[in-house]
C-alpha positions as CSV (number, residue, x, y, z in Angstrom):
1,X,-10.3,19.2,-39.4
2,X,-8.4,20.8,-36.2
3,X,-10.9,23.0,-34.9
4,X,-13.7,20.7,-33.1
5,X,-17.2,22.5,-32.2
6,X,-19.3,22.5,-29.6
7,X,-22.0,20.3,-32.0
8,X,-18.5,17.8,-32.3
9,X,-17.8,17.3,-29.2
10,X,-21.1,16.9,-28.2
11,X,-21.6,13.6,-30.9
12,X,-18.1,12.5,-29.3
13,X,-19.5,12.7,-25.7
14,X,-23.0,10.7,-26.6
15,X,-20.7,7.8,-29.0
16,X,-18.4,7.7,-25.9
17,X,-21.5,7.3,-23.1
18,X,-23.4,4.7,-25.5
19,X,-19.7,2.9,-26.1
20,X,-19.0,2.8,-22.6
21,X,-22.0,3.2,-20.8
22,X,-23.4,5.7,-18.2
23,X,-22.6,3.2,-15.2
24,X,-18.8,2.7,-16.5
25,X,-18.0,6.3,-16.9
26,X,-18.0,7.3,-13.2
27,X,-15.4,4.2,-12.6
28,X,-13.7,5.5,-15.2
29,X,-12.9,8.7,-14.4
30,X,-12.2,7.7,-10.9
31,X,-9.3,5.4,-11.8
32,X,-8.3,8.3,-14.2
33,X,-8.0,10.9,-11.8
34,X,-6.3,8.2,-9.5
35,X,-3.6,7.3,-12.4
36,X,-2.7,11.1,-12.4
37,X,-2.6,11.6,-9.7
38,X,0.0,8.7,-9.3
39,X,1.4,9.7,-12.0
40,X,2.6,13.8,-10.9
41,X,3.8,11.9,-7.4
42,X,6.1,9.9,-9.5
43,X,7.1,12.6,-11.2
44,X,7.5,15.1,-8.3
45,X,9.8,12.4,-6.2
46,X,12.0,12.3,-9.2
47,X,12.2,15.3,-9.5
48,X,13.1,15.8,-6.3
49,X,15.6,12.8,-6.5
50,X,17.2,14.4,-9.4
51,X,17.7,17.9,-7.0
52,X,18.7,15.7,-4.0
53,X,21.6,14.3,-6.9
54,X,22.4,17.8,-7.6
55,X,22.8,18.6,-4.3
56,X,25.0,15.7,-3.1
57,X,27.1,16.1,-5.5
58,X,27.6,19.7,-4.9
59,X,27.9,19.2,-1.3
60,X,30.5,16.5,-2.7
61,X,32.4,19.4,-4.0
62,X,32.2,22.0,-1.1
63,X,33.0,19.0,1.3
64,X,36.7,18.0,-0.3
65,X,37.5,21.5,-0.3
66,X,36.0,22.9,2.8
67,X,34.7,20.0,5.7
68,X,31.3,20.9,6.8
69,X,30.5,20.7,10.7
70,X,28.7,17.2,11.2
71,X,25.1,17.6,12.1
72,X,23.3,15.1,14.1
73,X,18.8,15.1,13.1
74,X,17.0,15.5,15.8
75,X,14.5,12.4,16.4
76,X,10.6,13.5,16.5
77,X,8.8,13.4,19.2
78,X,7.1,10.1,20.2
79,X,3.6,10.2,19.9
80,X,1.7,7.5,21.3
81,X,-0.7,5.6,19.1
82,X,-3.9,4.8,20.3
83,X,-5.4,1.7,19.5
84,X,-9.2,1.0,19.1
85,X,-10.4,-0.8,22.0
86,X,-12.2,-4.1,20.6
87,X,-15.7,-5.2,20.9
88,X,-17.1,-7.7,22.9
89,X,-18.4,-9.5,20.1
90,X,-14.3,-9.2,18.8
91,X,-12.8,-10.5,22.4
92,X,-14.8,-13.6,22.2
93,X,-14.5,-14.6,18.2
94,X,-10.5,-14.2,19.6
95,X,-10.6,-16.4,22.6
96,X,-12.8,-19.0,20.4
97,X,-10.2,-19.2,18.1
98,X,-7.6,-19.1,20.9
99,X,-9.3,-22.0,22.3
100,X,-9.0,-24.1,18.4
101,X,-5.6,-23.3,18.7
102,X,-4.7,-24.6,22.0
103,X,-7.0,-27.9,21.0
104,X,-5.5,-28.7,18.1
105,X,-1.7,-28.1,20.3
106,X,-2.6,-30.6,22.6
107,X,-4.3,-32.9,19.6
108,X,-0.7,-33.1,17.7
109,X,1.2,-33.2,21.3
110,X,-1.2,-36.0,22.1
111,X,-0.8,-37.7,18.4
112,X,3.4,-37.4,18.2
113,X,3.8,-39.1,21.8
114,X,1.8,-41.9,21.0
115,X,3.5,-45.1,19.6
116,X,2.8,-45.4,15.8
117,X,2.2,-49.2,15.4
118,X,2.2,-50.5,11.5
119,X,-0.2,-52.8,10.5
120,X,0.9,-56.2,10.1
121,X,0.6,-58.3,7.6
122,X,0.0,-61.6,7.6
C-alpha cells in the first residue's frame, strides 16, 4: 500500500488533470509555488527574530556587566529616484480633470454665498 509505482502515479496525475482540468492546473501551481514561497519568508524572518531575541538578550547580559561603546548607523546614501516623465496624452487627461475640479470649487463657492430662500407657503 506504501510503495506507489510509476503506473500509480500516473492514474493519479490523469484523475487529478480530468478533476481539475488542464487550464486550472497552471493557476494552480502558480499560487502553490507563491504560497511557499511565502511561507519559507515567514519562516526565515522568524527565525531570524528568534536569533535577533537571542542576541538581545545576550547583549542584555554583556551590557550590565561590561557597557558597550555606543555606536551611531551610518545613513545610506541618497539616491535620487527618477520619475517617469508623463505622456502628453497623461498631462492633458490631468489638466481636464484639474479644470472639473476648479469648476465644481467655484460651483459650491458660488452655491454657499447665495441666499437660500424657503419656499413659502401660503
Amino acid at each position: 500500500m506504501g510503495n506507489l509505482g510509476p503506473t500509480e502515479l500516473i492514474i493519479i496525475a490523469v484523475v487529478i488533470i480530468l478533476l481539475f482540468g488542464a487550464k486550472k492546473m497552471p493557476d494552480m501551481a502558480r499560487s502553490l509555488g507563491r504560497s511557499m514561497r511565502i511561507i519559507k519568508a515567514e519562516t526565515k524572518g522568524m527565525k531570524q527574530d528568534d536569533q535577533a531575541d537571542g542576541t538581545a538578550q545576550a547583549d542584555t547580559a554583556a551590557t550590565t556587566a561590561t557597557p558597550a561603546p555606543a555606536v551611531t548607523p551610518t545613513p545610506a546614501p541618497a539616491v535620487p529616484v527618477q520619475l517617469p516623465q508623463a505622456t502628453p496624452a497623461a498631462q492633458s487627461d490631468v489638466e481636464k480633470m484639474q479644470k472639473q475640479i476648479d469648476d465644481l470649487q467655484s460651483q459650491l463657492k458660488s452655491n454657499q454665498t447665495a441666499p437660500t430662500q424657503a419656499p413659502k407657503n401660503a
